[in-house]
matplotlib code that plots the C-alpha trace (Angstrom):
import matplotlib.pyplot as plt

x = [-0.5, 0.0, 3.1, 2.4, -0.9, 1.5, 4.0, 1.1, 0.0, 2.7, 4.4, 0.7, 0.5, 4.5, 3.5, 1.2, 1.5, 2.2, 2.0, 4.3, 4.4, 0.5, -0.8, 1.0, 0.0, -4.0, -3.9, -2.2, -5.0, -7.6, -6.1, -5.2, -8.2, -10.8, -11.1, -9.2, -9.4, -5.8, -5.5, -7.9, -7.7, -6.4, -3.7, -2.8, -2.5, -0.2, 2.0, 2.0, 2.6, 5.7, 7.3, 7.1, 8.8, 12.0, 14.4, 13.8, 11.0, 7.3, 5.9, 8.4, 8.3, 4.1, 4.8, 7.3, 4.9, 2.1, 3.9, 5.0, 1.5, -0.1, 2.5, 5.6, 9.1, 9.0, 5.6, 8.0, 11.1, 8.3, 6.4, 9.2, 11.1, 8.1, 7.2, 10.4, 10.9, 8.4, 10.3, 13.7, 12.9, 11.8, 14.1, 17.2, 15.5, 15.1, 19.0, 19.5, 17.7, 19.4, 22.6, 22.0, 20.0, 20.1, 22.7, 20.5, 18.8, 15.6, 16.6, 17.9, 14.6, 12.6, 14.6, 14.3, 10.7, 11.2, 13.8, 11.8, 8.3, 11.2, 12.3, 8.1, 7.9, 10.8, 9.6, 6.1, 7.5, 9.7, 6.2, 4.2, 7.0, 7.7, 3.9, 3.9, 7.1, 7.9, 4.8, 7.0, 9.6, 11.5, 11.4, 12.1, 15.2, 16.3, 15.6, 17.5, 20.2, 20.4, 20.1, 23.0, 24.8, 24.5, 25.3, 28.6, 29.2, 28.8, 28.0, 24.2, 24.5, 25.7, 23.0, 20.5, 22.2, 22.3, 18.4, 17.5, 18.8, 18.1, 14.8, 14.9, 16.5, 13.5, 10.6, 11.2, 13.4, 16.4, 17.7, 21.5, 21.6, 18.9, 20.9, 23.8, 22.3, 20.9, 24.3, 25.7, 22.9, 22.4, 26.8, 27.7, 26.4, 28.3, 31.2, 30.7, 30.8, 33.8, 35.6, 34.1, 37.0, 39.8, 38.3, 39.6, 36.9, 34.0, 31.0, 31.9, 31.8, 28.1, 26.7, 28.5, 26.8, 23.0, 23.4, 23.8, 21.2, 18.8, 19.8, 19.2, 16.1, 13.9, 10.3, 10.6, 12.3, 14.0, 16.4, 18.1, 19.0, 20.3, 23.0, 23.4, 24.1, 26.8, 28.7, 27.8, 27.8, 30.3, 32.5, 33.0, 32.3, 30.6, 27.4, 27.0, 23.8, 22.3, 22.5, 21.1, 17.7, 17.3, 17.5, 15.1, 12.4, 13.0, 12.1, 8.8, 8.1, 8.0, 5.7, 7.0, 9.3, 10.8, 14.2, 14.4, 15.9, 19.2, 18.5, 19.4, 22.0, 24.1, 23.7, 24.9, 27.9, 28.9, 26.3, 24.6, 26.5, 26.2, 22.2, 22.0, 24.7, 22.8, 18.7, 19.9, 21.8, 19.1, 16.5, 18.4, 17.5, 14.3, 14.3, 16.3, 14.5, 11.1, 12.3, 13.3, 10.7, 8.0, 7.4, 7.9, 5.5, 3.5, 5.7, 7.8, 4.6, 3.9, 7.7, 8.2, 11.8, 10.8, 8.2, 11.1, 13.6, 11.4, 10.5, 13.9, 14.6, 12.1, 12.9, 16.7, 15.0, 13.0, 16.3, 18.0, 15.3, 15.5, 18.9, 19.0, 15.9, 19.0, 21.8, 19.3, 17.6, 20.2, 20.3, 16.6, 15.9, 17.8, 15.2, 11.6, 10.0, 11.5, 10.4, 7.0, 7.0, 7.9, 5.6, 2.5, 3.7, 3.8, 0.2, -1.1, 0.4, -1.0, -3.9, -5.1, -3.4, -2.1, -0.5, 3.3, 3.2, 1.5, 3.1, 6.1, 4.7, 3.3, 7.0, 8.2, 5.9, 6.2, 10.2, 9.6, 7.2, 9.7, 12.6, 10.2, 9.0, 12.1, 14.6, 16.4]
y = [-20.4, -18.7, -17.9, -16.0, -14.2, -13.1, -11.6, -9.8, -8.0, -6.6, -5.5, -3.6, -2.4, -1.6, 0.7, 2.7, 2.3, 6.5, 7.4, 5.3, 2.1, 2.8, 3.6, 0.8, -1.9, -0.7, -1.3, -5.1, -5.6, -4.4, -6.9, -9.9, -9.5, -8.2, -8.7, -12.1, -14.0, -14.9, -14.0, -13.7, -10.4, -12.4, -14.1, -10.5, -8.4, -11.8, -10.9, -7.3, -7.4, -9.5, -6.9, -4.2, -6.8, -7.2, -4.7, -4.3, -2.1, -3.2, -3.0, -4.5, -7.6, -7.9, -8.4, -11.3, -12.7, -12.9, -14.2, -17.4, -17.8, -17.8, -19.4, -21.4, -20.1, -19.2, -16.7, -15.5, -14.7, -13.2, -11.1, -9.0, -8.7, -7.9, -5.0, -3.4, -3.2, -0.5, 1.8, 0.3, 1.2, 4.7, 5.4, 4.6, 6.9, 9.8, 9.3, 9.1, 12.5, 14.4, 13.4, 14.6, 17.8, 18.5, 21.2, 23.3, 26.8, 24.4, 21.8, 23.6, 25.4, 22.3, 21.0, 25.1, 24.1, 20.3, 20.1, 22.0, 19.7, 16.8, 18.6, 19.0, 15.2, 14.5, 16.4, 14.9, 11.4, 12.4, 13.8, 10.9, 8.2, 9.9, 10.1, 6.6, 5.4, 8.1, 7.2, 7.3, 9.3, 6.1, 6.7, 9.9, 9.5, 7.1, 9.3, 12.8, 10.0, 8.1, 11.8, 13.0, 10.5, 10.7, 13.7, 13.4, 10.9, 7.8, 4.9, 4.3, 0.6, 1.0, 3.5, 1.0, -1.8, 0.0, 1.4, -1.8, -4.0, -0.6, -1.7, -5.1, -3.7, -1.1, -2.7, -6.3, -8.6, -9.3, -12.5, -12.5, -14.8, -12.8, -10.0, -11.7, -13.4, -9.9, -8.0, -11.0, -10.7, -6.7, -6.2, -8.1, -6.3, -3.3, -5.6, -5.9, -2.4, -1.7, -4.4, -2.2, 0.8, -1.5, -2.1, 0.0, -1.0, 1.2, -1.2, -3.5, -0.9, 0.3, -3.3, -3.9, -0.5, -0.9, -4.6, -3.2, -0.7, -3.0, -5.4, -2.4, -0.5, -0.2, 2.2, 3.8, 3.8, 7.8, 5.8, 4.9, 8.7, 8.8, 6.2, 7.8, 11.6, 10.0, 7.2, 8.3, 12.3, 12.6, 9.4, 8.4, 12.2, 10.2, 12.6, 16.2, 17.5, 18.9, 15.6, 13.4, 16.1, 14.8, 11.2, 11.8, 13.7, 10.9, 8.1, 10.4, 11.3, 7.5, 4.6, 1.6, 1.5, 4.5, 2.4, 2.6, 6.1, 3.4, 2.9, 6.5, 6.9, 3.9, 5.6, 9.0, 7.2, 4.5, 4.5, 1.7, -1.0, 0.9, 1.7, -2.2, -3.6, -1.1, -2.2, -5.8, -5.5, -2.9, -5.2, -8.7, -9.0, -8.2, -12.1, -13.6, -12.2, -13.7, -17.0, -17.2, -16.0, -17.0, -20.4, -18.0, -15.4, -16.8, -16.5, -13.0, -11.1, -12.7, -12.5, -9.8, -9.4, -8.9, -6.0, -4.3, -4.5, -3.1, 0.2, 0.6, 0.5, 2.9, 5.4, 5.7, 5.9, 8.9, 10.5, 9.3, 10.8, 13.9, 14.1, 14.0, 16.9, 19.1, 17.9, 18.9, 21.4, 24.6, 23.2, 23.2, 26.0, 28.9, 32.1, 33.1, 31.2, 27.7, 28.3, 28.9, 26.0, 23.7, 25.1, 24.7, 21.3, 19.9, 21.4, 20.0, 16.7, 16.8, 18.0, 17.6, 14.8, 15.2, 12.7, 12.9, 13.0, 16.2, 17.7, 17.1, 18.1, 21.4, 22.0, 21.6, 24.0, 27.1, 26.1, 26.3, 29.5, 31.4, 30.7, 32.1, 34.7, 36.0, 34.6, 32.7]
z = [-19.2, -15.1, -16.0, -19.2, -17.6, -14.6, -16.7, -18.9, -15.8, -14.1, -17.5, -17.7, -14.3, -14.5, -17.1, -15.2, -12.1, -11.2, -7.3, -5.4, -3.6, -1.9, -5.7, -6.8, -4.5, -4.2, -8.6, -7.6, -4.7, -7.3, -9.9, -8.1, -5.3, -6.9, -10.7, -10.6, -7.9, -7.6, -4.1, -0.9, 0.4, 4.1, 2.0, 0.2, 3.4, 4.9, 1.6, 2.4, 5.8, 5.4, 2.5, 5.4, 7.8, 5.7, 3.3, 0.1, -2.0, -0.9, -4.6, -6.2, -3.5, -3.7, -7.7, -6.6, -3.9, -6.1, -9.1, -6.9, -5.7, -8.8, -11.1, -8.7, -9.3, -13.1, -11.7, -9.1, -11.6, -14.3, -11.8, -10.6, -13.8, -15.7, -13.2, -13.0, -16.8, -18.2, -15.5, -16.6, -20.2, -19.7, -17.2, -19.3, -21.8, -20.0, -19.2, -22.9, -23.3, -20.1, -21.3, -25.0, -23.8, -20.3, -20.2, -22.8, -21.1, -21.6, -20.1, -16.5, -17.0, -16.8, -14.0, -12.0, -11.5, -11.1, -8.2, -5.4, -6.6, -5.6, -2.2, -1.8, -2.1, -0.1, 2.7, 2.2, 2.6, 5.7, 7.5, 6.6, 7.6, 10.4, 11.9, 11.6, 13.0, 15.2, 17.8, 21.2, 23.4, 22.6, 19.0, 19.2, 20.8, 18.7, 15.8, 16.4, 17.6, 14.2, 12.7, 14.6, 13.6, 9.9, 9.9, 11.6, 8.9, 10.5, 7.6, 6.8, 7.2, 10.8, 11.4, 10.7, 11.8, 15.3, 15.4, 14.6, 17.8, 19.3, 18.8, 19.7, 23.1, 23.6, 22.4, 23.1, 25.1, 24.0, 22.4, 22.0, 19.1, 17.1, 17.7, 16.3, 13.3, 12.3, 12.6, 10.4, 7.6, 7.6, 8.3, 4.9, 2.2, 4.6, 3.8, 0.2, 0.0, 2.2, -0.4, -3.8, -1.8, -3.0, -6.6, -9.5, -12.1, -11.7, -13.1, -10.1, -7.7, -9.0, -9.0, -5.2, -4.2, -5.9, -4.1, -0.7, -1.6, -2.7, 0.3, 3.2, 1.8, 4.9, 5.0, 1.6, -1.7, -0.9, 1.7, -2.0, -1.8, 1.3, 0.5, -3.2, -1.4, 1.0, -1.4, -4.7, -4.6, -1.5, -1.5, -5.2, -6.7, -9.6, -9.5, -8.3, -5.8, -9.0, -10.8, -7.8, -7.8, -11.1, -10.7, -8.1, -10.4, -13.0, -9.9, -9.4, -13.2, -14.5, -13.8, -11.6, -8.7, -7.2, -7.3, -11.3, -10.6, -10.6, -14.0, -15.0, -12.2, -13.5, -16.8, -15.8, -14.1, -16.8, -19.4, -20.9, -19.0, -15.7, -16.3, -16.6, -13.9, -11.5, -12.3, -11.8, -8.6, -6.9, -7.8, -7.0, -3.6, -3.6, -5.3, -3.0, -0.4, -1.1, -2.1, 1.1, 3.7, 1.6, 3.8, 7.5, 6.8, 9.8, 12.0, 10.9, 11.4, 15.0, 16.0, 18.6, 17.9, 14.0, 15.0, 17.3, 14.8, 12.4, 14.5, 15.1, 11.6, 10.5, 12.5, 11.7, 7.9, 8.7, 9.4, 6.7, 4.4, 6.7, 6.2, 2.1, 2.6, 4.5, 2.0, -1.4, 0.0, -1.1, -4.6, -5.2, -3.4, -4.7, -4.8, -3.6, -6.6, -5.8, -1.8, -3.1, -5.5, -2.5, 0.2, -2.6, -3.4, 0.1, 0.8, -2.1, -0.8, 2.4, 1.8, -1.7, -1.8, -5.3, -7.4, -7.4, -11.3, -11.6, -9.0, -10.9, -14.2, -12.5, -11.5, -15.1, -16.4, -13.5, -14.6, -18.5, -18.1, -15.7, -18.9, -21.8, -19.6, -18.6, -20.3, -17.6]

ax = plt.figure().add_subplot(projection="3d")
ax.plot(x, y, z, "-o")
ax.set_aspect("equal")
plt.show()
């Protein structure tokens, strides 16, 4: 049965799929392309193509793409929910496991090493996005500009609401009622947030603020960061700086989708209901998304205005990205040791090209060597 054989994949590919969204969708190509047939390798890059024209995370998406190609709407449902739960599963017990033990000497050992391999990655992902979307005086403008305005605490929805009819006003010619309809569609899950202020019960507020994270995720999974640092961390007070490294090395240290770091945020914040409330509304839109742009693929990736939007977009999310780097960067980076860890992690990224996961792992050990060496 399709269905059954899609669901058996991505649960497998779920489970170790280590590297990020460009590991992860090379193992589907490899899969779906070349060892069953599924797909043409035309009809695959359409797929792909369209999950970098609209929000949401790319990996995730191709899973739901492929899914309704191979088996309909059940294939679509079993290919996104099988592939997010490995990391859902190991995610929530690694949350299990911080809470229980992560304020022992060993555990802010592990984490010493850990949190500047993180800022290496983050910094990594900020140089790579930003070679790609930052290709113009244009662009560059329109980055410091989104930058600046982060930081003087402007809301991240606005910001890339704004870069992205910036876009459309640079890079193609404007069409009032496209501008219009995108304000409508990107401004309401700004709304739904702005209505979670006014709500006492703090499950709802999680699920209304993974929604409009999961609804506004442009360019690369570490924008979930950027909205975590300023609602989560500075708004609500529901996590500390220290707390949001870890979620981050969690996102790099398990298999899956970088968004499953939800998983063990709504667990820090509300436990086994929050870790739950938060996978499902991070991940929702991603569904809704495809079911509905599945039939204009076409035409989204010849639309001019889509492919203007789009830079627009990705540049406000390199500074989004930049800005976490700035926020995190005095918490993971408290002596000569963590510098160094970060400047040899973001060489071996660039040009070793190392896999996340062992970069990581490297950072637990230099972390768990410095504590037995010298006791703290």
């Amino acid at each position: 049965m399709r269905v059954i054989e899609v669901a058996a994949l991505f649960f497998k590919l779920g489970a170790i799929s280590f590297g990020g969204p460009a590991a992860h969708i090379a193992l589907m190509e490899q899969e779906v392309v070349v060892k069953r047939g599924w797909l043409s390798r035309e009809h695959f890059l359409d797929l792909l193509a369209a999950t970098n024209l609209v929000p949401g995370p790319n990996a995730t998406e191709m899973a739901i793409h492929i899914g309704f190609v191979r088996a309909g709407w059940p294939g679509l449902v079993a290919g996104g929910v099988a592939f997010i739960v490995p990391a859902f599963l190991i995610s929530l017990a690694l949350a299990i496991v911080y809470v229980r033990f992560g304020t022992l000497p060993q555990g802010a050992a592990l984490f010493y090493g850990v949190n500047p391999a993180v800022m290496a990655i983050i910094l990594t992902a900020t140089y790579r996005l930003g070679r790609t979307a930052i290709r113009d005086k244009a662009a560059v403008a329109l980055g410091v500009a989104c930058l600046g305005a982060v930081m003087l605490g402007v809301n991240e929805v606005m910001v890339l609401l704004a870069a992205g009819v910036a876009g459309i006003l640079i890079y193609a010619s404007p069409r009032w009622p496209w501008l219009a309809a995108l304000a409508l569609s990107i401004g309401s899950p700004g709304a739904a947030l702005t209505l979670a202020h006014y709500l006492d019960d703090r499950l709802v507020r999680l699920g209304l603020f993974f929604l409009k994270v999961g609804a506004l995720i442009f360019g690369s999974g570490m924008v979930l960061f950027a909205f975590i640092q300023r609602d989560v961390v500075t708004g609500y007070g529901w996590l500390t700086l220290q707390q949001l490294l870890d979620a981050i090395a969690v996102g790099q240290m398990t298999p899956g989708p970088v968004l499953s770091s939800a998983t063990f945020i709504g667990y820090l914040v509300a436990g086994a209901p929050g870790a739950v409330i938060s996978t499902i509304a991070v991940f929702f839109p991603s569904f809704v998304i495809v079911a509905l742009i599945g039939p204009w693929i076409p035409r989204l990736r010849q639309s001019p205005i889509a492919q203007a939007f789009l830079r627009g977009v990705n540049a406000a999310v390199v500074a989004l990205i930049l800005s976490v780097s700035l926020a995190l960067f005095r918490s993971a980076v408290v002596d000569v040791w963590t510098a160094l860890v970060v400047v040899v992690g973001w060489v071996a990224l660039l040009r070793f090209k190392v896999n996340t996961l062992w970069l990581v792992m490297g950072g637990a050990v230099v972390g768990l060597a410095r504590y037995f060496a010298f006791g703290g």
